[in-house]
C-alpha positions, 0 to 999 in steps of 0.5 A, spaced: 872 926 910 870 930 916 862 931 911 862 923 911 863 922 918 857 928 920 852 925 914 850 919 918 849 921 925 845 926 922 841 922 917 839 918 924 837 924 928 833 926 921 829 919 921 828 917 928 824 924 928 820 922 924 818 916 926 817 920 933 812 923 929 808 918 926 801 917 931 801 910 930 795 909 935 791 912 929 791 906 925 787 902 931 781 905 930 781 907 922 782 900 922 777 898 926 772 904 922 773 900 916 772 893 918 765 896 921 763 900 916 765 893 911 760 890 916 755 894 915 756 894 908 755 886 907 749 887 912 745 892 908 747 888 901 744 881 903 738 885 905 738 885 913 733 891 912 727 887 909 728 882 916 725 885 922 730 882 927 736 883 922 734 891 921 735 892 929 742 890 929 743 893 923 741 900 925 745 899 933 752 897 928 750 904 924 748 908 931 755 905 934 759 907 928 756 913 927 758 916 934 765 913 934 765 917 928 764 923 933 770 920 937 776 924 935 780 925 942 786 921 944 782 921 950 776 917 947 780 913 942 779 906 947 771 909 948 772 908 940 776 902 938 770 899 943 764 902 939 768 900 933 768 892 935 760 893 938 758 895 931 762 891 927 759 885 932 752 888 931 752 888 924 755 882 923 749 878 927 745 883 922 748 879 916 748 872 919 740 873 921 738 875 914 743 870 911 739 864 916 733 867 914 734 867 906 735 860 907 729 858 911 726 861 905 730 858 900 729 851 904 721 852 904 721 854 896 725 847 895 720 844 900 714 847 896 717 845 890 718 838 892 711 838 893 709 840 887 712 835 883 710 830 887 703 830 887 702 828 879 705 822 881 702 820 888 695 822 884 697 817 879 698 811 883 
């Protein structure tokens, strides 16, 4: 009887230890890494590399993730969820950039084609 009444309160003491423990500042830039690195990733897939505009916000997002990377202390974890967004932003604007660029291109080629098809009849008339 006296067990029971003993296993509860340190049952309590046990688990609010270990939620004491738990560094949830952590989560914030990793969450952050992964949603940049996931930019960056899209940017590179569409081609941002082969646009000259595209490929300099795609390198300032790789520089930027890079060095928060490097970031480790709980000092430098606000310095580094700031660089985190910086990079997720720039690689962002890379995608947009070369996704605006593909349609201009996608546009013109229609537009050519268009022209193509249209010049037998306009001869014929």
């Amino acid at each position: 009887m006296t067990l029971r009444l003993w296993i509860l309160p340190i049952a309590a003491l046990l688990f609010q230890g270990a939620c004491g423990t738990t560094n949830v500042v952590n989560a914030v830039p990793s969450l952050g890494a992964e949603d940049s690195a996931g930019a960056i990733r899209a940017a590179e897939e569409v081609g941002a590399a082969r646009n000259p505009q595209a490929a300099l916000h795609l390198q300032l997002a790789k520089e930027q993730f890079e060095h928060a990377r490097k970031l480790t202390s709980a000092d430098d974890r606000p310095m580094a969820t700031r660089l985190l967004l910086r990079a997720r932003a720039d690689a962002d604007l890379s995608l947009a950039l070369t996704r605006e660029s593909n349609s201009k291109l996608e546009a013109q080629a229609a537009l050519d084609k268009t022209k193509t098809l249209n010049d037998p009849l306009q001869q014929g008339n």
